[in-house]
PDB file of N, H, CA, C and O in Angstrom:
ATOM      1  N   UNK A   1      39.084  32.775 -23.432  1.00  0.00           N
ATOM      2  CA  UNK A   1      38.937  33.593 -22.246  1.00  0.00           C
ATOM      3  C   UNK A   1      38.315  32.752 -21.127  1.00  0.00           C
ATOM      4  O   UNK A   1      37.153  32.348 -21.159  1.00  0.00           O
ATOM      5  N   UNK A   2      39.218  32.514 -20.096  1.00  0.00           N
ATOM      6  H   UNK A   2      40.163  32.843 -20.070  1.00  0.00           H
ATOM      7  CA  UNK A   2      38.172  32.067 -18.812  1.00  0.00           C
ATOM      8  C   UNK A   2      37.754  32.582 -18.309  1.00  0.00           C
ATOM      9  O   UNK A   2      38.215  33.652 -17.913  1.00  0.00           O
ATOM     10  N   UNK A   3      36.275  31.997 -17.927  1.00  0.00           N
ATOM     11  H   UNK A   3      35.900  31.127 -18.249  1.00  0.00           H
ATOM     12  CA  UNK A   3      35.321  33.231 -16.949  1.00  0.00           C
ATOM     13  C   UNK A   3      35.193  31.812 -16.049  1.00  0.00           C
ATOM     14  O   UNK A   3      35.356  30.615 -16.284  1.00  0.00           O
ATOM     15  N   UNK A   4      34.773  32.700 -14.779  1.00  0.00           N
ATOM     16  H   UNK A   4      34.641  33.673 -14.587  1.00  0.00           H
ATOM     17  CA  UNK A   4      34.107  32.169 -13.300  1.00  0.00           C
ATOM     18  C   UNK A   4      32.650  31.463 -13.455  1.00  0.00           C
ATOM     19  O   UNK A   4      31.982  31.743 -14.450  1.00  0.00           O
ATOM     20  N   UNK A   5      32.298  30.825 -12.777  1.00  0.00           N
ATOM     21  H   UNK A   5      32.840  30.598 -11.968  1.00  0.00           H
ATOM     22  CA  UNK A   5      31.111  30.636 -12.974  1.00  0.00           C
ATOM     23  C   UNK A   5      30.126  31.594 -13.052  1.00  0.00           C
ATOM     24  O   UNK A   5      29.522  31.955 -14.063  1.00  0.00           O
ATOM     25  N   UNK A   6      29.938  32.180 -11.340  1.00  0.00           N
ATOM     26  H   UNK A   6      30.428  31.887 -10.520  1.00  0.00           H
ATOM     27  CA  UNK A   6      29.400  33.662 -11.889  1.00  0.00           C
ATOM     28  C   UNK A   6      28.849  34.471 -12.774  1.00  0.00           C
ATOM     29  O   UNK A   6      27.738  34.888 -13.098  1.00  0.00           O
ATOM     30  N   UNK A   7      30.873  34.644 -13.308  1.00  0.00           N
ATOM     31  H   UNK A   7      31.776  34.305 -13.045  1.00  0.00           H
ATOM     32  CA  UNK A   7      30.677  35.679 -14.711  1.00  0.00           C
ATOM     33  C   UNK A   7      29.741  34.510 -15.993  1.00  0.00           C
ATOM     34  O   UNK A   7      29.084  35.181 -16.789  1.00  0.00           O
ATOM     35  N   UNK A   8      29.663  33.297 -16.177  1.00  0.00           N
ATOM     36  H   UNK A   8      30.197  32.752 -15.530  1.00  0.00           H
ATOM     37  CA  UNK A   8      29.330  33.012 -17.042  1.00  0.00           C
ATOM     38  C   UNK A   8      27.943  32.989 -16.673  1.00  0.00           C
ATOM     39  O   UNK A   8      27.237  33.057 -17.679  1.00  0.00           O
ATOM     40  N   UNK A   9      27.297  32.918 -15.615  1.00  0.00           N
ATOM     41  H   UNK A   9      27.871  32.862 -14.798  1.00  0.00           H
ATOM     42  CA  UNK A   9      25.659  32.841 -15.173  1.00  0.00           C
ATOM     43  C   UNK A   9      25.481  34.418 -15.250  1.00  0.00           C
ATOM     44  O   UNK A   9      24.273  34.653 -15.263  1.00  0.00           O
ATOM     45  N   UNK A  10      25.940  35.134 -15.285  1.00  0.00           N
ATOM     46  H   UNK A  10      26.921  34.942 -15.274  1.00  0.00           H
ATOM     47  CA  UNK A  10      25.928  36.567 -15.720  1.00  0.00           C
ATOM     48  C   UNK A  10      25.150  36.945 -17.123  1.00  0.00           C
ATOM     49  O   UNK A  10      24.160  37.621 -17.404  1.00  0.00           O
ATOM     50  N   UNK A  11      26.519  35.825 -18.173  1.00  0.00           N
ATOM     51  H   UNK A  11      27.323  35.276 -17.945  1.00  0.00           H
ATOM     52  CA  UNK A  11      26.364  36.259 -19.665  1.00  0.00           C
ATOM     53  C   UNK A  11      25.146  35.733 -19.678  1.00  0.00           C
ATOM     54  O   UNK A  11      24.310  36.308 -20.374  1.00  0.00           O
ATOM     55  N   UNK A  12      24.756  34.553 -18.938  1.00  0.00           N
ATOM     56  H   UNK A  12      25.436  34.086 -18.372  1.00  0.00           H
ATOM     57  CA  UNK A  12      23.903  33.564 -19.871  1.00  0.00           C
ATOM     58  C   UNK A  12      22.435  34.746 -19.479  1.00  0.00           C
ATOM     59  O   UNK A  12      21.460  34.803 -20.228  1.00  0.00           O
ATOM     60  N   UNK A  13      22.553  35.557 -18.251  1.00  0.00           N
ATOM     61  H   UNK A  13      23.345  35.511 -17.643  1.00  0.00           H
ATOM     62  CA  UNK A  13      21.460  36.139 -17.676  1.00  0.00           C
ATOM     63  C   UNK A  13      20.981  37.651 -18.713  1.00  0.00           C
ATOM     64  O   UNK A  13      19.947  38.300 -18.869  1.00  0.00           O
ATOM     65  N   UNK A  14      22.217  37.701 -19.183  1.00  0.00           N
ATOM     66  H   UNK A  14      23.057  37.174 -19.056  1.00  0.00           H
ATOM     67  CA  UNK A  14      22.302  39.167 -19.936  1.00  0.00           C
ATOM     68  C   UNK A  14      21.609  39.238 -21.013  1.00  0.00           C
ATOM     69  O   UNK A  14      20.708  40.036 -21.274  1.00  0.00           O
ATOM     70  N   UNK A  15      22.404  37.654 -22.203  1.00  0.00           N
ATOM     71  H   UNK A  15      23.135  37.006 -21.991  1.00  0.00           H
ATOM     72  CA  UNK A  15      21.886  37.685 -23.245  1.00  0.00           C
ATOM     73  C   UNK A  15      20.450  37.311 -22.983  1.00  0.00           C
ATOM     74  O   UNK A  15      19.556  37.889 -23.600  1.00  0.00           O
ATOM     75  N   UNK A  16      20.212  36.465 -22.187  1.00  0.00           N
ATOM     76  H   UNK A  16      20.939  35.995 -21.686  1.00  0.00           H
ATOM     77  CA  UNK A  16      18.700  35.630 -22.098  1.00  0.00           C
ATOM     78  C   UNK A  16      17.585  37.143 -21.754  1.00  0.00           C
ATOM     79  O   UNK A  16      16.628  37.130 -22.528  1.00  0.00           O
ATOM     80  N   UNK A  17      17.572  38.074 -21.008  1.00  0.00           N
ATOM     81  H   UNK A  17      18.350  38.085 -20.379  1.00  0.00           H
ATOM     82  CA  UNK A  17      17.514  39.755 -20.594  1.00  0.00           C
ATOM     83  C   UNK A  17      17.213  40.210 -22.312  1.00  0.00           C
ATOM     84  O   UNK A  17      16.136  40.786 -22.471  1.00  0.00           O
ATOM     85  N   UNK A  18      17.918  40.037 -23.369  1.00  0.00           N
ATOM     86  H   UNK A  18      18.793  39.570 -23.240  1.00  0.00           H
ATOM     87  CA  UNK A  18      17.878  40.564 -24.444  1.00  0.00           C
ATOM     88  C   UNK A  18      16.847  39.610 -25.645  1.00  0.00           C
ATOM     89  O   UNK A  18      15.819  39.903 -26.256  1.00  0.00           O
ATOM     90  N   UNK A  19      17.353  38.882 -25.619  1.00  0.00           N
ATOM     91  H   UNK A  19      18.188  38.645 -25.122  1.00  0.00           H
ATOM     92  CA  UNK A  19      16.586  37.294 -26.621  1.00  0.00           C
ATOM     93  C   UNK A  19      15.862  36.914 -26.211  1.00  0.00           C
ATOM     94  O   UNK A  19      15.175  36.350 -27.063  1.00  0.00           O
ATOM     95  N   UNK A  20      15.270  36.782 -24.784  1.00  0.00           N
ATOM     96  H   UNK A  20      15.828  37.240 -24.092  1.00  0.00           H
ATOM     97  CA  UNK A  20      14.461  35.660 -24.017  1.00  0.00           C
ATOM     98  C   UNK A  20      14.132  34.265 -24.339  1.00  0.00           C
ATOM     99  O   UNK A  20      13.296  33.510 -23.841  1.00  0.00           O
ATOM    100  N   UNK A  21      15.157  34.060 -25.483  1.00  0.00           N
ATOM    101  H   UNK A  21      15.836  34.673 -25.887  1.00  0.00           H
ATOM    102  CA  UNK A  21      15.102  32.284 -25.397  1.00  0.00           C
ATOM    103  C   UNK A  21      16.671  32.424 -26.660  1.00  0.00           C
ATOM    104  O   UNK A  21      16.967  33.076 -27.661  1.00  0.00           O
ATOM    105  N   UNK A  22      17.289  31.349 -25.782  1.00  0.00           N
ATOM    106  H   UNK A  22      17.049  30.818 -24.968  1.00  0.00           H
ATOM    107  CA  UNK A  22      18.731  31.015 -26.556  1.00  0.00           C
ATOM    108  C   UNK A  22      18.924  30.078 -26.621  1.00  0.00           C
ATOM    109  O   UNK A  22      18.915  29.572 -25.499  1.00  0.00           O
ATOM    110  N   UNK A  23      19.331  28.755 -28.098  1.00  0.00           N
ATOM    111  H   UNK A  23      19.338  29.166 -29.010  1.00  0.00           H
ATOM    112  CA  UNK A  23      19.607  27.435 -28.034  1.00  0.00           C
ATOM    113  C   UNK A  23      20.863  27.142 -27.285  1.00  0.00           C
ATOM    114  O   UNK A  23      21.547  28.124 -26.995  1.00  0.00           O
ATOM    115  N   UNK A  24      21.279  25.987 -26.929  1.00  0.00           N
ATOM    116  H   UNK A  24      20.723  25.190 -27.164  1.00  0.00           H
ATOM    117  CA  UNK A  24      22.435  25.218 -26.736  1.00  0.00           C
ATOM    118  C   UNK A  24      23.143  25.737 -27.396  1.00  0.00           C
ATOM    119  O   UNK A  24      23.737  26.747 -27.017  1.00  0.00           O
ATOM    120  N   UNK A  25      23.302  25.226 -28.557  1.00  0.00           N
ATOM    121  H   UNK A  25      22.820  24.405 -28.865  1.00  0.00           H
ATOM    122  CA  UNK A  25      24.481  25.928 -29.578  1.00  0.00           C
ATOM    123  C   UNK A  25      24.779  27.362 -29.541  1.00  0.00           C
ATOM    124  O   UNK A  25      25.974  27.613 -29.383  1.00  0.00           O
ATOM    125  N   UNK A  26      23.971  28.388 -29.651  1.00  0.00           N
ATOM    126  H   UNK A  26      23.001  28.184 -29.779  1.00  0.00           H
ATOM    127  CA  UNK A  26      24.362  29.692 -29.539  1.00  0.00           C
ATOM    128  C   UNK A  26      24.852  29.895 -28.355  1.00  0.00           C
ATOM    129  O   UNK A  26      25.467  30.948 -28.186  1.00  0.00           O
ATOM    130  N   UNK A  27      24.732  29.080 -27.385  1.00  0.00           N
ATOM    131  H   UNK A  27      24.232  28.225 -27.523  1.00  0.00           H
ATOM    132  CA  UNK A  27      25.417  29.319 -26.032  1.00  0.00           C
ATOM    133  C   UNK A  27      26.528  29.309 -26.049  1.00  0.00           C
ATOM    134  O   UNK A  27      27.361  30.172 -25.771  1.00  0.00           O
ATOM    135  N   UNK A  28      26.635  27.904 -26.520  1.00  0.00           N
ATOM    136  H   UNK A  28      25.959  27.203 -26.746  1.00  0.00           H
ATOM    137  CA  UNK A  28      28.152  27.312 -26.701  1.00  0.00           C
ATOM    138  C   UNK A  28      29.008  27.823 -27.321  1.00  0.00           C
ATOM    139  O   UNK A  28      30.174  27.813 -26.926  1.00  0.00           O
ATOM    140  N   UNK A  29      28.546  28.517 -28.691  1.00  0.00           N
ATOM    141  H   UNK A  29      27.599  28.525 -29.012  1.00  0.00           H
ATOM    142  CA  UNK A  29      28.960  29.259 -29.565  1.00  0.00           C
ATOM    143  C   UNK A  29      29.647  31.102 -29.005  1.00  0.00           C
ATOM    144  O   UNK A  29      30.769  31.555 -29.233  1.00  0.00           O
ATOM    145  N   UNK A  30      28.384  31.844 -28.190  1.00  0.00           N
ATOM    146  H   UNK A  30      27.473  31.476 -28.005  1.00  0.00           H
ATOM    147  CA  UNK A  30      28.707  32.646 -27.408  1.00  0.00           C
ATOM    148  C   UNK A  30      29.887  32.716 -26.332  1.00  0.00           C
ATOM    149  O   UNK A  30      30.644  33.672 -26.160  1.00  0.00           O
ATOM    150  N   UNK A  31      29.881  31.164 -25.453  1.00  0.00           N
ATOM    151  H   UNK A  31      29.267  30.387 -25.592  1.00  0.00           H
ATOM    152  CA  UNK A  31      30.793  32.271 -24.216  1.00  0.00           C
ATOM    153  C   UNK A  31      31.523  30.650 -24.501  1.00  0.00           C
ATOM    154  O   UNK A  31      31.544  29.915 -23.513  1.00  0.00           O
ATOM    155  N   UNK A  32      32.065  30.141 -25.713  1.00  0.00           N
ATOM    156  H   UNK A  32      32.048  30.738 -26.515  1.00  0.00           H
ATOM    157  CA  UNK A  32      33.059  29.744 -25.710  1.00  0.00           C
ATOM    158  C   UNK A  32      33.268  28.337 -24.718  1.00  0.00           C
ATOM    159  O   UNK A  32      34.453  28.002 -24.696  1.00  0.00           O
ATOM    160  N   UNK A  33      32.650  27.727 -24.154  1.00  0.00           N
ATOM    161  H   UNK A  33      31.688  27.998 -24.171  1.00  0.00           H
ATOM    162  CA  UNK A  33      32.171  26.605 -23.393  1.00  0.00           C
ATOM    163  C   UNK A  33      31.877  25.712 -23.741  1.00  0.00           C
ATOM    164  O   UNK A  33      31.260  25.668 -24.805  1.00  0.00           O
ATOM    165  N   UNK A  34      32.166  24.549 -23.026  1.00  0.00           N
ATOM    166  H   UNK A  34      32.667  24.585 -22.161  1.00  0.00           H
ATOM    167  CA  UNK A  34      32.126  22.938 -23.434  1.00  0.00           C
ATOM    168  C   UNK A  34      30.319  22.663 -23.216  1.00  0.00           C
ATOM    169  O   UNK A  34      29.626  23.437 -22.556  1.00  0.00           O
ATOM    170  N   UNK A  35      29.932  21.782 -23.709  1.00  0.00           N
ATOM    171  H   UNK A  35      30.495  21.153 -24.246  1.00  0.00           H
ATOM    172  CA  UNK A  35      28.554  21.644 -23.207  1.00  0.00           C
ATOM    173  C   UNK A  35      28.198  20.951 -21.894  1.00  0.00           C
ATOM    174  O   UNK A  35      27.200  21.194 -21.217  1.00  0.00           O
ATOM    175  N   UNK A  36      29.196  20.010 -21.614  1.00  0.00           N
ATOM    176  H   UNK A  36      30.007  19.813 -22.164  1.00  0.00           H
ATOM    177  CA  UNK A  36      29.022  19.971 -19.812  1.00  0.00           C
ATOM    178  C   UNK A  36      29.289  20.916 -18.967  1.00  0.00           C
ATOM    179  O   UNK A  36      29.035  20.652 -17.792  1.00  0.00           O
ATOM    180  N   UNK A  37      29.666  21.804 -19.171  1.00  0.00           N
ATOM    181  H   UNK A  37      29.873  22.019 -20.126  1.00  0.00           H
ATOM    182  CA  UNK A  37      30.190  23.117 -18.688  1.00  0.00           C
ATOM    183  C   UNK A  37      28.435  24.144 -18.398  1.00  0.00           C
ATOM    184  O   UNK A  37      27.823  24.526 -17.401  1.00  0.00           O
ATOM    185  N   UNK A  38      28.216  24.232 -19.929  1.00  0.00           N
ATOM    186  H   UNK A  38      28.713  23.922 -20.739  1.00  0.00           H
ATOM    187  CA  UNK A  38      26.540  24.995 -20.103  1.00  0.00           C
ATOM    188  C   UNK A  38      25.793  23.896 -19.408  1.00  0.00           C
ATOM    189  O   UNK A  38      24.999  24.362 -18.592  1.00  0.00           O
ATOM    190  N   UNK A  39      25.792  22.741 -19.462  1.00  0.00           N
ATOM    191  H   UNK A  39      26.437  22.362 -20.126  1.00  0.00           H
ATOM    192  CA  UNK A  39      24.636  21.940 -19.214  1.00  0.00           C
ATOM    193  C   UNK A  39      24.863  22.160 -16.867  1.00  0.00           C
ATOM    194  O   UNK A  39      23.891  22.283 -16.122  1.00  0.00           O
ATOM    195  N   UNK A  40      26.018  22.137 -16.491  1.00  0.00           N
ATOM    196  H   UNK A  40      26.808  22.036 -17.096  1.00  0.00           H
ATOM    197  CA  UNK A  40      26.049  22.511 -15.074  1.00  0.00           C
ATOM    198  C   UNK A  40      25.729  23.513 -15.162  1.00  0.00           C
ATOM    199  O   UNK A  40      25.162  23.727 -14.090  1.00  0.00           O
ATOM    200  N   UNK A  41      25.659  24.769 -16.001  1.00  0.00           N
ATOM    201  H   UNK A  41      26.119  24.594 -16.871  1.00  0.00           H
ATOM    202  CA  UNK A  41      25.628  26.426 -15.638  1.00  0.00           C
ATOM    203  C   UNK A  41      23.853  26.387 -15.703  1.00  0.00           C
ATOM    204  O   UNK A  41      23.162  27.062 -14.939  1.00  0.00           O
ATOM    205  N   UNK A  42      23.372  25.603 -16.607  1.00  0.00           N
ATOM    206  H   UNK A  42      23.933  25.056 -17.228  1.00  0.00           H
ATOM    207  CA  UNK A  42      21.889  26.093 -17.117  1.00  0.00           C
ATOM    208  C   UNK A  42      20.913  25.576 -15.872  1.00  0.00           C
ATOM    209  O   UNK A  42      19.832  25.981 -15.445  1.00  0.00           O
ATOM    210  N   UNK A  43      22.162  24.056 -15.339  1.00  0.00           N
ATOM    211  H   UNK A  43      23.040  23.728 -15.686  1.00  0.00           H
ATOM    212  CA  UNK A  43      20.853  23.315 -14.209  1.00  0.00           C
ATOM    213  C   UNK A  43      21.233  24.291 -12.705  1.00  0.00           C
ATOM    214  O   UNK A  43      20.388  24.410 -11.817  1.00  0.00           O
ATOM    215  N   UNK A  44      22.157  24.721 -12.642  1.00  0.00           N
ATOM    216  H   UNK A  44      22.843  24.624 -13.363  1.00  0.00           H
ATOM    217  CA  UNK A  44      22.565  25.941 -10.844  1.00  0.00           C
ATOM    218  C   UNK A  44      21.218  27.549 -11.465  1.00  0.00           C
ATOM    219  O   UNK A  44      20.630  28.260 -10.651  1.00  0.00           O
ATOM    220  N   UNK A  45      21.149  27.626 -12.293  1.00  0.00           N
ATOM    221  H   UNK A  45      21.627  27.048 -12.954  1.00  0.00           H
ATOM    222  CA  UNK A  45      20.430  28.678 -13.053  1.00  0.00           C
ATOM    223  C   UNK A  45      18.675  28.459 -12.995  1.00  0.00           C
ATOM    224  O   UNK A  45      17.852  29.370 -12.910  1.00  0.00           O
ATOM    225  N   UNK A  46      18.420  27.142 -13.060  1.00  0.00           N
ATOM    226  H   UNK A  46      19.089  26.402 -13.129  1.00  0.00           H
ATOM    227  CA  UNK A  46      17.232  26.850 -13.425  1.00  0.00           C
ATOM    228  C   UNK A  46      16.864  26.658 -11.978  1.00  0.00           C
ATOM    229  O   UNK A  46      15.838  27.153 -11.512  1.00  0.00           O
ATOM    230  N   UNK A  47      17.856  25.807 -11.144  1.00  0.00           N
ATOM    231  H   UNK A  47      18.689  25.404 -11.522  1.00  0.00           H
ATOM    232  CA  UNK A  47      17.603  25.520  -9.619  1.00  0.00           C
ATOM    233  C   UNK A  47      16.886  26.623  -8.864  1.00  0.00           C
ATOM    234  O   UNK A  47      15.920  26.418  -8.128  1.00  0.00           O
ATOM    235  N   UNK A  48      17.585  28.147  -9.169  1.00  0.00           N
ATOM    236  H   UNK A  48      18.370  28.314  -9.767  1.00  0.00           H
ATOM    237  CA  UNK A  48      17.659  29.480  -8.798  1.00  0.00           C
ATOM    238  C   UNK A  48      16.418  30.127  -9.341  1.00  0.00           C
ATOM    239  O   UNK A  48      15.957  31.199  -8.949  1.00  0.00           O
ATOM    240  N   UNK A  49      15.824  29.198 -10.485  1.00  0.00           N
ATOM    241  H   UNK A  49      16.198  28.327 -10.804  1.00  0.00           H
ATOM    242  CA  UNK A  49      14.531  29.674 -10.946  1.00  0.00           C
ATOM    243  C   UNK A  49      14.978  31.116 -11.666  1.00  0.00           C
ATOM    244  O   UNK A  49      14.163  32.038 -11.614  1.00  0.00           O
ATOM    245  N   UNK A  50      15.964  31.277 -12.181  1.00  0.00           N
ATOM    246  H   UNK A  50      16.626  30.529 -12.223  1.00  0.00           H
ATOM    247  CA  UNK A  50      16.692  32.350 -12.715  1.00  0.00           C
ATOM    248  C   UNK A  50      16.418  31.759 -14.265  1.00  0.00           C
ATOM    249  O   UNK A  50      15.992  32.723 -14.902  1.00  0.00           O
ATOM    250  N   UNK A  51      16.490  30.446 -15.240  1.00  0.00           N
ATOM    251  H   UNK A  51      16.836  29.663 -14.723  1.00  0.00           H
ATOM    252  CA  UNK A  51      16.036  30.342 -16.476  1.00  0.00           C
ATOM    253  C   UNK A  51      14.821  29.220 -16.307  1.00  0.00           C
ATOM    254  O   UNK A  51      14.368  28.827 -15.232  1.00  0.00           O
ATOM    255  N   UNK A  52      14.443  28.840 -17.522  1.00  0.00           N
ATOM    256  H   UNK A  52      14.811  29.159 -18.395  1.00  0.00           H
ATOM    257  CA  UNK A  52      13.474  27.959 -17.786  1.00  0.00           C
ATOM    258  C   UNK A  52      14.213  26.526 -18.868  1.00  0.00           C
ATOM    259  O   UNK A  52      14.157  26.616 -20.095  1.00  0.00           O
ATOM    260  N   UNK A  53      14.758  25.489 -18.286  1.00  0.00           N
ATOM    261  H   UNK A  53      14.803  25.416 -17.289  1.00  0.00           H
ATOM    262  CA  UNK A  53      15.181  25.051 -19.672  1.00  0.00           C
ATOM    263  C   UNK A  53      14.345  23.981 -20.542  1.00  0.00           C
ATOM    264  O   UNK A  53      13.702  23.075 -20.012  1.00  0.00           O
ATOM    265  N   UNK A  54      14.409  24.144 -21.679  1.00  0.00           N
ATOM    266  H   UNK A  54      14.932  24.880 -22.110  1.00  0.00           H
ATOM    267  CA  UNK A  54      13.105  23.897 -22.832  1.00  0.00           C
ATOM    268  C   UNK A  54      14.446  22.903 -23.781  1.00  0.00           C
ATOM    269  O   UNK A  54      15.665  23.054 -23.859  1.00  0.00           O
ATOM    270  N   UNK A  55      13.325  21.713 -24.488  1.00  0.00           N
ATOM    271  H   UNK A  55      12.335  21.590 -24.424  1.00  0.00           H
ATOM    272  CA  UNK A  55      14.073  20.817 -25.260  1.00  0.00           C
ATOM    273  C   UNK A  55      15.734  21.762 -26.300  1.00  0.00           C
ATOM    274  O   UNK A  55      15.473  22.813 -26.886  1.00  0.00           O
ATOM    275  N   UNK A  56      16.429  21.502 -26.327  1.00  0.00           N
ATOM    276  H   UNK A  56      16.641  20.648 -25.852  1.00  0.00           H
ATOM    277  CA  UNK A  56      17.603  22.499 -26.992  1.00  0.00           C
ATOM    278  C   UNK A  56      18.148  23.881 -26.697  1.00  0.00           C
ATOM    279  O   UNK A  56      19.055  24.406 -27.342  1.00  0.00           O
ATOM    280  N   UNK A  57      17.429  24.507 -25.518  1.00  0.00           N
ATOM    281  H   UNK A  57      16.692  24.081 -24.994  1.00  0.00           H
ATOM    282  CA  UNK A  57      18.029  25.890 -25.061  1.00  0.00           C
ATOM    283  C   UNK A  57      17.220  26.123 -24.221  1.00  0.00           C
ATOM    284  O   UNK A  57      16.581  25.166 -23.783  1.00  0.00           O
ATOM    285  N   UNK A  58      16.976  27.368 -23.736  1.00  0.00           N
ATOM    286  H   UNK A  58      17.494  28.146 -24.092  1.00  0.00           H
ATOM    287  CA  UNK A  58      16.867  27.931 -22.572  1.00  0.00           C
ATOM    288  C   UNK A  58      15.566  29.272 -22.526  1.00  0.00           C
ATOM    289  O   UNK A  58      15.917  30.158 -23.306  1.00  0.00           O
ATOM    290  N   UNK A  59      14.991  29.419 -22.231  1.00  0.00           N
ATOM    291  H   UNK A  59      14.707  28.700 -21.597  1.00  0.00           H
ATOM    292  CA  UNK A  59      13.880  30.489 -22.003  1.00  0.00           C
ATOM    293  C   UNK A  59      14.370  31.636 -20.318  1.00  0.00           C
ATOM    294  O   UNK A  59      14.750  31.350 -19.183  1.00  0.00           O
ATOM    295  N   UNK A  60      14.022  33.154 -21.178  1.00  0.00           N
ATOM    296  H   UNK A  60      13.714  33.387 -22.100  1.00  0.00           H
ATOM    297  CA  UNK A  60      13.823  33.933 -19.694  1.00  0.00           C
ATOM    298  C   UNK A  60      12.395  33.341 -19.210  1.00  0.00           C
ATOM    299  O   UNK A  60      11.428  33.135 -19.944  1.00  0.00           O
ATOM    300  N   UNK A  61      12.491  33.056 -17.472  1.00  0.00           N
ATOM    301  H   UNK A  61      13.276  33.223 -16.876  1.00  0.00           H
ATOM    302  CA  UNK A  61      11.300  32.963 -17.249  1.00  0.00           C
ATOM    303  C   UNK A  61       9.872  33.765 -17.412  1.00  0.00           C
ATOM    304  O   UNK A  61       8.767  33.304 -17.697  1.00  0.00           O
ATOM    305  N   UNK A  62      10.160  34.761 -17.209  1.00  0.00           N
ATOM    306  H   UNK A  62      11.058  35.136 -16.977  1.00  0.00           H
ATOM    307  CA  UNK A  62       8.759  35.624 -18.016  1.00  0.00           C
ATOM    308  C   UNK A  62       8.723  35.609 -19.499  1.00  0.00           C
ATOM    309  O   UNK A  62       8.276  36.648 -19.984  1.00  0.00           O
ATOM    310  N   UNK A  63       8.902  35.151 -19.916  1.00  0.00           N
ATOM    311  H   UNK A  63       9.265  34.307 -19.522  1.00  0.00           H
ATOM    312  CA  UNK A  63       8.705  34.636 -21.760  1.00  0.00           C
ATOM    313  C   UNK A  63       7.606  33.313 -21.720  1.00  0.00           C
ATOM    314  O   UNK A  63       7.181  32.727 -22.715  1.00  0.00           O
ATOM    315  N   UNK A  64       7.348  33.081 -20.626  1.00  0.00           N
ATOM    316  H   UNK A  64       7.693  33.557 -19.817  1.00  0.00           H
ATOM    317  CA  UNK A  64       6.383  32.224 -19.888  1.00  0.00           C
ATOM    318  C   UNK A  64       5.436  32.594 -19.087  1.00  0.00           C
ATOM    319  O   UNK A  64       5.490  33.283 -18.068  1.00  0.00           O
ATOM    320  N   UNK A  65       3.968  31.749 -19.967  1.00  0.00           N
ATOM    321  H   UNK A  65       3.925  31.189 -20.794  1.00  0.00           H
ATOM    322  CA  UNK A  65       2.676  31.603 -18.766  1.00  0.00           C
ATOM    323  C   UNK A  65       2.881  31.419 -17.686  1.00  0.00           C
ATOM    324  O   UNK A  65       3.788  30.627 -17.427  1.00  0.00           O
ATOM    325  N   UNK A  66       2.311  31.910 -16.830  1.00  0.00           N
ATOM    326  H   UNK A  66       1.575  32.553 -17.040  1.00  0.00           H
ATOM    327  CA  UNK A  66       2.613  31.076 -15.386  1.00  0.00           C
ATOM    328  C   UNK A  66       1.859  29.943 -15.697  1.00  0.00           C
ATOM    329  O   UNK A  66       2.449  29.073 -15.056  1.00  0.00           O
ATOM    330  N   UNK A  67       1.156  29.531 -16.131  1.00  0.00           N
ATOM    331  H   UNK A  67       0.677  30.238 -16.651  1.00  0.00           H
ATOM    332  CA  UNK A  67       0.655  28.416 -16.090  1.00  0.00           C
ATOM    333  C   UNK A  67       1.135  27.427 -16.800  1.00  0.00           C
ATOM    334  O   UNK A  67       0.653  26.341 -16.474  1.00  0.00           O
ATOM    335  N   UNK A  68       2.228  27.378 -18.006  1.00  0.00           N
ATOM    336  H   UNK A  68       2.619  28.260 -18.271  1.00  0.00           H
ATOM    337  CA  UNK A  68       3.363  26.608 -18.329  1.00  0.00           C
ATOM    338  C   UNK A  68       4.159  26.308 -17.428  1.00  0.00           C
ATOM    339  O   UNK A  68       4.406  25.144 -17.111  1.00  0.00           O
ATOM    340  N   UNK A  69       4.722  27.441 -16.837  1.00  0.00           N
ATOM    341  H   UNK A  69       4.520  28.386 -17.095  1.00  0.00           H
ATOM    342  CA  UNK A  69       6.169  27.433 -16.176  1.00  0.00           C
ATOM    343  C   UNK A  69       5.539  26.840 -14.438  1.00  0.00           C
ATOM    344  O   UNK A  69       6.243  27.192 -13.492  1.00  0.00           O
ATOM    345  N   UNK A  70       4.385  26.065 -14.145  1.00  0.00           N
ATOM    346  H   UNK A  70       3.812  25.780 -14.914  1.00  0.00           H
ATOM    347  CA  UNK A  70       4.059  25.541 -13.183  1.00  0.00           C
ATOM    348  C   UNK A  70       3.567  24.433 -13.574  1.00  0.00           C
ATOM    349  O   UNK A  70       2.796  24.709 -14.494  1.00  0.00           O
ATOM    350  N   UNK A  71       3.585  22.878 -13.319  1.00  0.00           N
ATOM    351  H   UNK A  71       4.212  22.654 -12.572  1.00  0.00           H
ATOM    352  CA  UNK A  71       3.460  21.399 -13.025  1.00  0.00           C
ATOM    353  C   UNK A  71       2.041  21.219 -12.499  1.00  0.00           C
ATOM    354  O   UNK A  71       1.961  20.687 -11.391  1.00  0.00           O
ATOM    355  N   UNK A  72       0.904  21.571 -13.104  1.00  0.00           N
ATOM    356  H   UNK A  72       0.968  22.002 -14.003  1.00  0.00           H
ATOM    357  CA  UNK A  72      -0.400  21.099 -12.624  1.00  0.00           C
ATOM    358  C   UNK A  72      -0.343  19.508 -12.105  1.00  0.00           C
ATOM    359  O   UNK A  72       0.060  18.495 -12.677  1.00  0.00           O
ATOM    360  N   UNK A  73      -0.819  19.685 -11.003  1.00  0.00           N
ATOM    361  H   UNK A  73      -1.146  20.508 -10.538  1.00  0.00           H
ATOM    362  CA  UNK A  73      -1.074  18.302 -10.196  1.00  0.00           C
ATOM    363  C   UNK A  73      -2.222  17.428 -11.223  1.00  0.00           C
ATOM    364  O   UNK A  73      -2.985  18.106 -11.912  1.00  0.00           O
ATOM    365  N   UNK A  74      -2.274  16.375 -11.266  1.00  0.00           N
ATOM    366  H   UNK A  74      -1.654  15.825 -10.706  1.00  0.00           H
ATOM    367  CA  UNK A  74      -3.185  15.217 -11.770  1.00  0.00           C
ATOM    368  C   UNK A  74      -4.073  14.815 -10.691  1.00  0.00           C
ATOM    369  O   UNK A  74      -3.810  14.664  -9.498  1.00  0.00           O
ATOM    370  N   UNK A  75      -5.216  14.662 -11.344  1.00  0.00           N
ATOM    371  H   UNK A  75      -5.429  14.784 -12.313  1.00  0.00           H
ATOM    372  CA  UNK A  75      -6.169  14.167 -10.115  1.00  0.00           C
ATOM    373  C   UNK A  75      -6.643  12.916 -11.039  1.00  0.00           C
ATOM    374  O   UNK A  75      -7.453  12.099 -10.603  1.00  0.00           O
TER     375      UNK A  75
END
């Protein structure tokens, strides 16, 4: 089945809405997609601050501290 980009930043938003954290593979596995395909969908997604992506898959952002999901400066 081809989907749009969109529709696939949709699924990835829906299931992630339900699971709040999904690997690579179950992605891939889910909506049928190449992994350069997920790996452009996850970085337009993460840009949007819409996911979080974590070593092998993906986090909803509130499944997160704010204080993880922010880059403390070094002094």
């Amino acid at each position: 089945m081809l989907m749009f980009a969109h529709e696939r930043h949709q699924a990835i938003q829906q299931l992630l809405s339900r699971k709040r954290r999904l690997t690579v593979n179950a992605l891939q596995r889910e909506l049928k997609i190449s992994s350069a395909t997920l790996r452009r969908d996850l970085s337009e997604l993460e840009e949007a601050h819409l996911v979080v992506r974590v070593h092998g898959g993906v986090v909803h952002p509130s499944a997160l501290s704010r204080n993880y999901s922010k880059p403390h400066a070094r002094s």
